[in-house]
N, C-alpha and C positions, 0 to 999 in steps of 0.2 A: 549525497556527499557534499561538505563544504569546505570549499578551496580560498584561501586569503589571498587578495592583491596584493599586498605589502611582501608578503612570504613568498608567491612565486615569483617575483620579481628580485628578491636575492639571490636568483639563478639565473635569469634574462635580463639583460639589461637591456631595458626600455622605457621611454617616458611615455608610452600612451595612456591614454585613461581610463579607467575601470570599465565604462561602457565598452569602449572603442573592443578593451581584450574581451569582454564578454561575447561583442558579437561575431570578431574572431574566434571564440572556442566554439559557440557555436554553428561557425560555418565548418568549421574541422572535428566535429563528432563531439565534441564534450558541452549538450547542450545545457544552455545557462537556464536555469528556470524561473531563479530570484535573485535580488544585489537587495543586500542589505548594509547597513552603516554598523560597525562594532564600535563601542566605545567601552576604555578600560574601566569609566565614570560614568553613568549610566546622564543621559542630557551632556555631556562634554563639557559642564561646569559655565555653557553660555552663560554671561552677564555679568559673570563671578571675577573679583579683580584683586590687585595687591593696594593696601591701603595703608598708610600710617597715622595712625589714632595721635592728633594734634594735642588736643585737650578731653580732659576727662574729669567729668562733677557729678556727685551725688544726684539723683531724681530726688525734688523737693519733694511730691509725693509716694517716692514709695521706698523702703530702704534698700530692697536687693536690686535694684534698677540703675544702671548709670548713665547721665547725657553723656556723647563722646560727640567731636568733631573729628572726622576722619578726612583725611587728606584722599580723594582715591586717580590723581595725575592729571593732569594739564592744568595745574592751577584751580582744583574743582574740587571742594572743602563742600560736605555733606552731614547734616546734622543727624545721628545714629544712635537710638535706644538700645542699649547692651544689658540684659541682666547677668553676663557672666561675673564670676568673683574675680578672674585675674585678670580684666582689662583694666588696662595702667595707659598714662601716655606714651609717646616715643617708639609703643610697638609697633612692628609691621605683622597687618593681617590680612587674611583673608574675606573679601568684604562683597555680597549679593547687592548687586542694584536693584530699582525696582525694576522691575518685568522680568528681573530673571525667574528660571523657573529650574526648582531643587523636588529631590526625588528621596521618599521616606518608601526605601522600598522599589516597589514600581508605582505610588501611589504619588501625583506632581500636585508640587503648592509654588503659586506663582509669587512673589516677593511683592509686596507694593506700598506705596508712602502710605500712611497713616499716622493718627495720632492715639501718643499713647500716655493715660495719666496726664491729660492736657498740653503734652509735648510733641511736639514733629519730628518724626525720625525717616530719614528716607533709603531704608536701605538695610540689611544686615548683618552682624559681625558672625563668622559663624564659628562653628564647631567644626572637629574632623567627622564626626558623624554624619552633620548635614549634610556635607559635602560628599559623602558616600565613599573617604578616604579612611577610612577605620570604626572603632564601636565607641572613639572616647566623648563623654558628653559631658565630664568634668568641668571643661573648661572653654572658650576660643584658640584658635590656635595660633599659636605665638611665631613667627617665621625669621628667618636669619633678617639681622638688622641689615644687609646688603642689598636685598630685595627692593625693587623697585616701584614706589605706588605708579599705579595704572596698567603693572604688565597685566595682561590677561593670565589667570587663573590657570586656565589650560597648558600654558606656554612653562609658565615656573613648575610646574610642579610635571610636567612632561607627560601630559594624555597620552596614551596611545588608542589613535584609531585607523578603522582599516574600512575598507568593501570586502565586503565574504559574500563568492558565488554560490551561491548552491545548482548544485550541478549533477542532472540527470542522469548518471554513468551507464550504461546499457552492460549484460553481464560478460558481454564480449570486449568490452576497453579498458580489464583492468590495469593495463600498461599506463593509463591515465590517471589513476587513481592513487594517485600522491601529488605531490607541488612539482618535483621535480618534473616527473611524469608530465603534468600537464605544460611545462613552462620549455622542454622538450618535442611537445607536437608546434607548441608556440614559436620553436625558434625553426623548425621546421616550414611554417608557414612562411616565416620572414628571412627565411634564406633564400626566396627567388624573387626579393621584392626589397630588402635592404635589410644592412646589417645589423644582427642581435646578438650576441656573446653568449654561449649556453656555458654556465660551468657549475661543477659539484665543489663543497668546501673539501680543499686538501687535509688528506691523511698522509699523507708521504713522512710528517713526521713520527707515525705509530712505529712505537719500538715500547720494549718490557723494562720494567725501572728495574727490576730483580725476578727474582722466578722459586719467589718463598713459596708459592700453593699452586702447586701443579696439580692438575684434575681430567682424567682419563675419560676418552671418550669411546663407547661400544655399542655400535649399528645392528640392533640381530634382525630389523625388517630392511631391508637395503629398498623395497619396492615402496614401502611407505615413507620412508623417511631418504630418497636418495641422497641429502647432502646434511650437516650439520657441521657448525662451527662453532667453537669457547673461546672463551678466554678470564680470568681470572683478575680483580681487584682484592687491594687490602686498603685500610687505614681509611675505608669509606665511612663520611660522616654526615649522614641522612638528614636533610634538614628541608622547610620548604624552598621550594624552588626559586631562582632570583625572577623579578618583577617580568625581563622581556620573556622569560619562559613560559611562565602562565600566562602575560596574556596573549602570546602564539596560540596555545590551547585553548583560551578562553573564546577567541575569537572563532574557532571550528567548532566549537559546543562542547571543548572535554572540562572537565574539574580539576585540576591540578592536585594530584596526590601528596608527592614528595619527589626529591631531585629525584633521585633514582628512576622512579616509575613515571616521571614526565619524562624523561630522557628518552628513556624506549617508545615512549607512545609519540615523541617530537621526531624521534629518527625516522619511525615507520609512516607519519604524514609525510616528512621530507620528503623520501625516498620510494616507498610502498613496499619497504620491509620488515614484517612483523619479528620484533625480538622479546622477548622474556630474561627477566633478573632472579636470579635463585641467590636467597638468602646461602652463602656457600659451606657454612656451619653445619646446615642441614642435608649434604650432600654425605651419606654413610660410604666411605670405603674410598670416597676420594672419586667416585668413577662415576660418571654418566652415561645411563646403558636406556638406550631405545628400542621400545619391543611393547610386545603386545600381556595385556592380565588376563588370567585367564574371566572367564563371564560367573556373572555375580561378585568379580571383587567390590567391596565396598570403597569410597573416594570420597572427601571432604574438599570442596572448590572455594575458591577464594571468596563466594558471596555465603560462604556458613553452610553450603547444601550437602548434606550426602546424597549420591549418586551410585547411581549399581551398572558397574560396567559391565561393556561388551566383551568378547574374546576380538570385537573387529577395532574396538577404541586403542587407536596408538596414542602409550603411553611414554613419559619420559622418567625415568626412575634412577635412584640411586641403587645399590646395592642391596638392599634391605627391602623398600618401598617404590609406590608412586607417588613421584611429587607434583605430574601436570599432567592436563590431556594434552597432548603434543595438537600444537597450533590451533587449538582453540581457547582452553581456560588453566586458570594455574591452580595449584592447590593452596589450602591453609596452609599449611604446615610449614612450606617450602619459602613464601614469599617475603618480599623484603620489608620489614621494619622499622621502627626507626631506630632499634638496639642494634640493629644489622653492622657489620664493619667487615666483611668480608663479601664478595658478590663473583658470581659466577655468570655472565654475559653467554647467551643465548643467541646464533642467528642459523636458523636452517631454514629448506627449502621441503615442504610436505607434501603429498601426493595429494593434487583435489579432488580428487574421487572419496577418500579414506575421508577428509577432512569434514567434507559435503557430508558423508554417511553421519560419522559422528555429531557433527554439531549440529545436526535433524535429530539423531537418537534422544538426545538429550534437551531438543528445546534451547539451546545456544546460540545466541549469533551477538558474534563478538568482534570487534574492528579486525583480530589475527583471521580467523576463521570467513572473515568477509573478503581478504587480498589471498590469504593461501585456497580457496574452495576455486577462485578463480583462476589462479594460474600467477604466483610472484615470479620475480624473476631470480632465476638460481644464480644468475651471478653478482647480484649485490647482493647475498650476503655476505663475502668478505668486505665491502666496502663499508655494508653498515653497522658492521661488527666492529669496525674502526673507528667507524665516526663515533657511535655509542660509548664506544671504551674513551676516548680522547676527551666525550663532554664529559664524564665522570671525572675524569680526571680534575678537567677545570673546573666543572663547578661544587664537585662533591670531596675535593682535597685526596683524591685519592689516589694509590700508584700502582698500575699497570703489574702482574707478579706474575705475568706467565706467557711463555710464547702461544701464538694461536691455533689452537687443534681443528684441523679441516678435514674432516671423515666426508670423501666426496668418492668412493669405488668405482661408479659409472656415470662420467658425467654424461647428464642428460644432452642427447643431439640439438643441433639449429635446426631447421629448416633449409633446402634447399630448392627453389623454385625459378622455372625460367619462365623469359618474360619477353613477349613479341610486339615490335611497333605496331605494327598493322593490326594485330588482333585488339590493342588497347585504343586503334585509336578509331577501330569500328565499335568497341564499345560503349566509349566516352561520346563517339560524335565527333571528335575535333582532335586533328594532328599536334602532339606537344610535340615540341623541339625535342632531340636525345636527352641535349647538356641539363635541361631543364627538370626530366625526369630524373636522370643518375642524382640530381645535386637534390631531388626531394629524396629519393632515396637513402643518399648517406644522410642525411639531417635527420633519418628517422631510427639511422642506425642497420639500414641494413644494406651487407657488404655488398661490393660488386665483385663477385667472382672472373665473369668472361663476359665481354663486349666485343660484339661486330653489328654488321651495318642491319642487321634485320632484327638485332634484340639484346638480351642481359642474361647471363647466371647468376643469381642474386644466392644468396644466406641469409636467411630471416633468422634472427635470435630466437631461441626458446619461448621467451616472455611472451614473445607475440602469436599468443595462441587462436591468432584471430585471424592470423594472414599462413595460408598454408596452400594457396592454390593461386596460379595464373591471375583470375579474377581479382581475390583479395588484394595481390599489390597491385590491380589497376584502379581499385578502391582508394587505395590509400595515396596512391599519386593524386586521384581525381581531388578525395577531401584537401589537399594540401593546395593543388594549382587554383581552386576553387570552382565549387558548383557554377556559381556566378558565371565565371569567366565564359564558360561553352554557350556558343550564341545560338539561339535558335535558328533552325533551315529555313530558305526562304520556304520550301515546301513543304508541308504534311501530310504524311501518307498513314491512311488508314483501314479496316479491313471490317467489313459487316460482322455482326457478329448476330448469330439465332437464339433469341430468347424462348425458353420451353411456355408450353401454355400448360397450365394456366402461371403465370410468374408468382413463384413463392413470394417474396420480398412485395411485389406488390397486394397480395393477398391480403400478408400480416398486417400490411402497412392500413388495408380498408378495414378490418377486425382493427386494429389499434385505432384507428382512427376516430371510428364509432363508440369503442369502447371509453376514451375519453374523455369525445365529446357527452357521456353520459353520466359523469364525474369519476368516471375510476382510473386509477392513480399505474402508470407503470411500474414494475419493482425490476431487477434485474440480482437475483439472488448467488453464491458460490455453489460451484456444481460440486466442488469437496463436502464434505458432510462430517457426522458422525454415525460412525455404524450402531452405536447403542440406538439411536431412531428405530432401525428395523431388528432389533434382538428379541423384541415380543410382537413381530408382523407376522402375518399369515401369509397377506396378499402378497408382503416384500420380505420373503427371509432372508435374513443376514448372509446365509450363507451364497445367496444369487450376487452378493455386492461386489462392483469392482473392486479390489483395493489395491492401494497406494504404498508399491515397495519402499520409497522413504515418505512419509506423511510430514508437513509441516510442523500438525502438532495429533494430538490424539481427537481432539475435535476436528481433524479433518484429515480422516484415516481413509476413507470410502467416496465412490462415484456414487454420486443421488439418484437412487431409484424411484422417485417421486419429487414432482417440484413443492409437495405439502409441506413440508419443514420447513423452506425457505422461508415459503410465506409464511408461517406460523412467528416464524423469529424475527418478521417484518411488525408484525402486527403486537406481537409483546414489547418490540422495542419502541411503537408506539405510543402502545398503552402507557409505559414508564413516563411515558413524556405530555400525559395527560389528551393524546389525541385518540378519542374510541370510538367514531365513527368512521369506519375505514371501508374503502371501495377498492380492491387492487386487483389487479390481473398480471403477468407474465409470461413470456413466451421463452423455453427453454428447451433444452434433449436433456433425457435421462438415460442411464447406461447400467446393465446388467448383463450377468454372466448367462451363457444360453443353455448351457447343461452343467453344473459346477461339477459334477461327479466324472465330469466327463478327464483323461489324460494329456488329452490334447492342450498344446499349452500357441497353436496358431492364433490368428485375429480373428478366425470365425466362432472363438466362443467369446466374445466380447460385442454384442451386440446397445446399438442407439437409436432412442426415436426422440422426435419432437413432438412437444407436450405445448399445449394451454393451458395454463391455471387462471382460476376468478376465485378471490376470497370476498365475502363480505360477512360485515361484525357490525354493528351499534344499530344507530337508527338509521333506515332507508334515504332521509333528506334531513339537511341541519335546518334546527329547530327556527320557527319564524312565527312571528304572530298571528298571521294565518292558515297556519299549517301545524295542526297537533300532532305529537310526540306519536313517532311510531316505530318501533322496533322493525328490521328488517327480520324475512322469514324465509322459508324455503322456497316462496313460492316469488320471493324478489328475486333467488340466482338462476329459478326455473327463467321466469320471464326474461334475464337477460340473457341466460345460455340460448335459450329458441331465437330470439333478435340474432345469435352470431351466424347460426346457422341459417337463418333465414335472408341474413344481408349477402352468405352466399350462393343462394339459393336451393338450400336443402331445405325440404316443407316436410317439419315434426313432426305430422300428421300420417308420413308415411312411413317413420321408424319404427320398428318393433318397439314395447318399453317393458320390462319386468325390473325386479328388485335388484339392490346392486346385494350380492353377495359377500362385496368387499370390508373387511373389518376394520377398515380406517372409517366409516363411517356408522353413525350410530342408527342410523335411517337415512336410505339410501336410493336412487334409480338411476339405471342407465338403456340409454340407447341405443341401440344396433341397428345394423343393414346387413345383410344377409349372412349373417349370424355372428357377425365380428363390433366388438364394442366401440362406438364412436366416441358416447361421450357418457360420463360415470357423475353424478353429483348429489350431496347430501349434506346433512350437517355432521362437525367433529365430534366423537365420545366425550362426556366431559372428563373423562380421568384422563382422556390423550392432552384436554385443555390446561387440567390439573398440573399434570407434571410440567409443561411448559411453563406455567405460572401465568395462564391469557383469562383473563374475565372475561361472564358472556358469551353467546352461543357462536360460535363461527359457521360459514355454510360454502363449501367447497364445490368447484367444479373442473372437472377435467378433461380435456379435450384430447383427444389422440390426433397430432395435428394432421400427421402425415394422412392418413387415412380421412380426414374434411377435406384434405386439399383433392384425395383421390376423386371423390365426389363430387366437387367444385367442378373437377374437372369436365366431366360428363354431364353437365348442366349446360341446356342451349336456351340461350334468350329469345322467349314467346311474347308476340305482341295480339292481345286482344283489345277488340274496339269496346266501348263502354257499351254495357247493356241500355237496350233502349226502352225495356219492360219489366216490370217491378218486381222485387222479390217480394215472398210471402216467408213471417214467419210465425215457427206452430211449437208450444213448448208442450215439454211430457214430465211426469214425476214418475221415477221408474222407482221400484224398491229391490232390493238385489241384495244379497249377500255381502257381507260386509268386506272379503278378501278378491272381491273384483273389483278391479281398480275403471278408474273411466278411458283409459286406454280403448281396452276389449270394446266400449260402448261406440267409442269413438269409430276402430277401423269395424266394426262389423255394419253401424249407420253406414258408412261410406261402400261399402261391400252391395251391400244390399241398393243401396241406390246412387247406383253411379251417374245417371243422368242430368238430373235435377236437382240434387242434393247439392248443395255449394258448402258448407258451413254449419259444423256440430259443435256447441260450446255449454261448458257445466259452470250455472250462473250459482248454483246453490247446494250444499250439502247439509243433510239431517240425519241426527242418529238420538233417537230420545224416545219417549213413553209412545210414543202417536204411533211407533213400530214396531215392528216383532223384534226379541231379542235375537243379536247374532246377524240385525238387518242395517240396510240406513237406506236411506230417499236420495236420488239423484235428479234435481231438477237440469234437467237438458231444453236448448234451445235448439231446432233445427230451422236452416235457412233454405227456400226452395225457391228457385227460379228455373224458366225455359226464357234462352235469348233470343227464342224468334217468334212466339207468343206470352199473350197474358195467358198466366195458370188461371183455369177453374174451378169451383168447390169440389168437384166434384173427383179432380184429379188430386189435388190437394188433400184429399180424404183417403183416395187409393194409397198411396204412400205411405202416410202414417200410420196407416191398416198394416202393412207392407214390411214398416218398419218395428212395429210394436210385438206382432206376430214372429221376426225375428230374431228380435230381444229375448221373447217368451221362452221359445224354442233352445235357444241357443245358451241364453245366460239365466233360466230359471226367473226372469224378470215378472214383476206384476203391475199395472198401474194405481196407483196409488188413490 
């Protein structure tokens, strides 16, 4: 949200300066994030001065060129190249020195002497173009002969510039979230520290010039729309907005439309009351009725859309039709023009629950829909139904033709909260005076009901849907007297606290660590998703997904059942950007429903685990003159999934492994421990590739974290002394069946010789003419040591006897 220093300061009178109130707001909750410079002129016209062209002669060299001597003040007479046709002498212009620097666009050209056609010109005449003060390039522009050479450019022609905070509004201070609003917590601050004047521009003279168009107003949701206010213009004449209006808006980021619709949208910064202008031509039967369409009506919105309503979208309609979604968007049909000359003024208060639902239904978020979903305040909207009406008046020539209809049935309650010294001032840490709190109190607006010597019955306004408990106004005392001020105790008192073993956080932090240092990249993916991901999953059907009664948008309707997508949409968005060698990992929770079929609608069928992801795609290391081109493969996220597990101390060697069964991959394994799946990895299908739009093979691995950490846990650090006596080692060419994987080879070696056996590793595979069909060769390496003698031939031979003969038996194996 961005807030002007020049604008909140039409409501607080104060000289400090833009820094000084920024870090005021933000010691008072409205934090400042950035100050930027607005200017009406983009450069503020620096260098640019008023000059009067002294003398002026043809260029010998060229015909559409002319020497000029330009007078530009203090007796400082500059020789000036002009090709325009109506520089004359005796004008006054406007005249670039050199170094100034002009803006074609946002693209800056800096002014500088030079010679032109054999002439010296230092400086130049400009145009209103150059100057970024209009489109004419006609000619230079020719200024009132009153004008003084040397004023500064800025100064005559009357820049306006400002500081625009932009400012982090958190969803609970929309009471901040206007000028007023924020120049309000300002004068708050500065009423126990010196005085600041808070005021609103008066309306006290609103009154109706006649009461030619009267226009009826009829509530049929009282729950959604508790308050509504009109009022009626004629002989309105729609034209662009005068200079200080736009660039009030220009300065916050908006476009200035026309008087009309900047009016509404300058009240609602003002104030933080969203209003709306109906073209009032368009209003059938004279009457404005508030109610709901029934679902499927059709609606054409102000930016050209049709939309298909809800039965839950409150609409604002006339007799006949709808002509807007009530407090979020307006319609075609209804809106002001510039044929307009009638106008129907707009100010209610909408329920933020309805407005939240809608303007999610539909993908809308609109500055009305962003102060009413939070909570406006229901009693300025008669104020800004005034103020709104009054600037129309002045600035749109038009007259007031109706008393003001206030449909307000139930008003909305305050708050009523009491409020104890003692308990605020164990809160805070530090005793404030009574007088000190009552006087932040009323600065914020809220009444003092009853005072005695242990406390307050306060009334907190509606608006402030943030303070509704004891604590809250000890908040709001505290931000006001300031954070600052409470001194730290001389003592600190502290309380151990038990960390579980093995400490999650520390875990991740060694797996992250490693993993980086190995070049893979952290990602931190949205746990929202899109459910079409799981519409054709086996593994993840749709129907297991969380979902998200209002969803932000339809791509993020569902809780991610898998962190695969994320990464996938890490890695295309890569791709686009020419980076495709990519190494990434993540550490996340996915959430899925525990029985969908099930009735139950408690938190035990909404189940979360924490997940590890590793993507890798391109080549395994970037490309180097000593190091040829090599594509990453399955057997690069094998090696560094065993590394994760192995830094925690879980040895692969002793996991069960069979195939993943899982349809997210197109070939696949996972690992188990006593029969529960630890870690799942393989490469992506290419039509899963396909449809994301990702080149190249990606190779995925998943970790089920919570269950590595279970295991981590139960891992005791063993220290063995270095062997003092040599290992032997003995390799074999088994030939086997082509659906035994070397798993089997692996834990049955180990089975069979638990003694000696240190180390079984597969250096080489073969599957070609040299074998039977339906076979292949597994060269294996076995490692044999005894740590408290040397092995002999002869033991050495037992074993392998031992070992081969178990192979045989067991896995149909032959030696080769």
């Amino acid at each position: 949200m961005k807030l002007s220093y020049n604008w909140i300061r039409e409501y607080l009178q104060t000289d400090i300066s833009p820094r000084e109130m920024a870090r005021i707001m933000t010691d008072i909750g409205l934090e400042v994030e950035n100050m930027e410079t607005f200017e009406s002129v983009k450069g503020g016209l620096k260098g640019v001065v008023i000059g009067e062209v002294v003398t002026c002669k043809k260029h010998p060299g060229a015909d559409k060129l002319s020497i000029t001597t330009v007078d530009v003040g203090h007796g400082k007479r500059l020789p000036i190249i002009c090709g325009a046709p109506n520089v004359a002498a005796g004008q006054k212009v406007p005249v670039a020195l050199p170094g100034a620097v002009l803006f074609q666009g946002d693209k800056p050209f800096e002014i500088k002497k030079t010679r032109i056609r054999g002439e010296i010109s230092e400086g130049m005449i400009c145009a209103e173009d150059e100057l970024g003060l209009g489109t004419d390039h006609s000619g230079i522009m020719v200024l009132d002969p009153s004008a003084r050479p040397g004023t500064p450019a800025s100064e005559y022609f009357q820049l306006y510039t400002d500081t625009v905070f932009e400012v982090g509004l958190t969803p609970n201070r929309i009471d901040g979230g206007s000028h007023y609003g924020a120049a309000r917590d300002l004068a708050a601050w500065f009423s126990i520290r010196n005085n600041a004047t808070l005021m609103l521009p008066p309306v006290e003279d609103f009154k109706p010039d006649n009461h030619e168009l009267p226009i009826d107003v009829r509530i049929e949701d009282e729950e959604a729309c508790p308050r509504y206010t009109g009022v009626t213009l004629t002989g309105v004449k729609v034209a662009p907005s005068p200079l200080w209006l736009q660039n009030k808006l220009r300065s916050i980021g908006l476009t200035p439309v026309n008087n009309v619709v900047d009016i509404t949208n300058f009240v609602l910064h003002e104030t933080g009351q969203p209003l709306h202008a109906f073209d009032a031509d368009r209003i059938e039967g004279k009457t404005v009725v508030v109610k709901k369409m029934p679902g499927g009506t059709r609606f054409v919105t102000l930016d050209e859309v049709e939309r298909e309503l809800s039965e839950e979208d409150l609409m604002i309609c006339n007799t006949r039709e709808p002509m807007c979604i009530g407090g979020v968007f307006g319609g075609l049909r209804s809106g002001v023009t510039v044929t307009t000359t009638r106008v129907f003024l707009e100010s209610a208060w909408f329920n933020p629950l309805s407005i939240r639902k809608t303007a999610r239904r539909h993908g809308l978020n609109t500055d009305a829909s962003f102060h009413f979903e939070r909570g406006a305040d229901p009693r300025m909207t008669l104020y800004a139904l005034k103020r709104a009406a009054l600037l129309v008046k002045e600035i749109a020539g038009a007259k007031i033709s109706s008393d003001i209809i206030d449909r307000y049935p139930r008003p909305i309650p305050d708050h009523t909260v009491e409020f104890s010294y003692e308990r605020t001032a164990r809160l805070i840490g530090k005793q404030i005076e009574p007088e000190t709190i009552i006087s932040i109190l009323k600065a914020l607006e809220i009444e003092i009901l009853e005072k005695n010597a242990e406390g307050l019955k306060t009334r907190v306004p509606a608006y402030r849907v943030d303070v509704t408990r004891e604590a809250d106004l000890v908040e709001e005392v505290l931000r006001i007297y300031g954070y600052n001020q409470v001194e730290s105790p001389p003592v600190m008192r502290s309380s151990l606290s038990y960390a579980e073993k093995p400490d999650p956080d520390r875990a991740r932090n060694m797996v992250a660590d490693m993993l980086a240092a190995s070049g893979y990249t952290e990602i931190m993916s949205n746990s929202l998703t899109s459910h079409t991901y799981y519409s054709k999953s086996k593994s993840f059907p749709e129907e297991k997904c969380v979902r998200l009664y209002n969803p932000l948008s339809q791509d993020l309707d569902v809780m991610r059942q898998t962190l695969l997508f994320g990464g996938l949409e890490a890695i295309r968005h890569n791709q686009n950007r020419q980076q495709n060698d990519l190494k990434l990992y993540e550490f996340g929770h996915i959430y899925f429903m525990n029985d969908p079929r099930s009735s139950r609608k408690d938190f035990s069928q909404y189940l979360q685990e924490e997940r590890l992801g590793i993507w890798i795609t391109g080549n395994r290391e970037p490309l180097n003159w000593h190091r040829k081109e090599e594509t990453a493969s399955f057997f690069t996220l094998k090696s560094v999934a065993e590394k994760v597990l192995v830094r925690l101390g879980i040895d692969p060697g002793t996991l069960e492994q069979d195939l993943s069964p899982d349809d997210l991959f197109e070939e696949g394994t996972r690992y188990l421990h006593g029969g529960k799946v630890l870690l799942t990895m393989g490469n992506i299908p290419r039509r899963t590739l396909r449809e994301m739009d990702i080149r190249g093979p990606v190779y995925y691995a998943d970790f089920n974290w919570g269950y590595v950490l279970e295991l981590f846990a139960g891992q005791r650090i063993r220290f063995t002394g270095i062997p003092r006596f040599p290992e032997v080692r003995r390799d074999l060419a088994l030939v086997l069946d082509r659906e035994v994987p070397f798993s089997r080879v692996y834990e049955l070696a180990l089975q069979t010789e638990k003694k000696l056996l240190k180390n079984v590793n597969l250096f080489d595979v073969y599957e070609g003419p040299q074998v039977e069909k339906g076979k292949k060769s597994y060269a294996v390496s076995f490692v044999l040591q005894d740590e408290n003698k040397t092995l002999t031939d002869k033991q050495i031979d037992q074993v392998m006897n031992k070992l081969l003969k178990s192979f045989e038996k067991e896995l149909g194996a032959k030696l080769r």
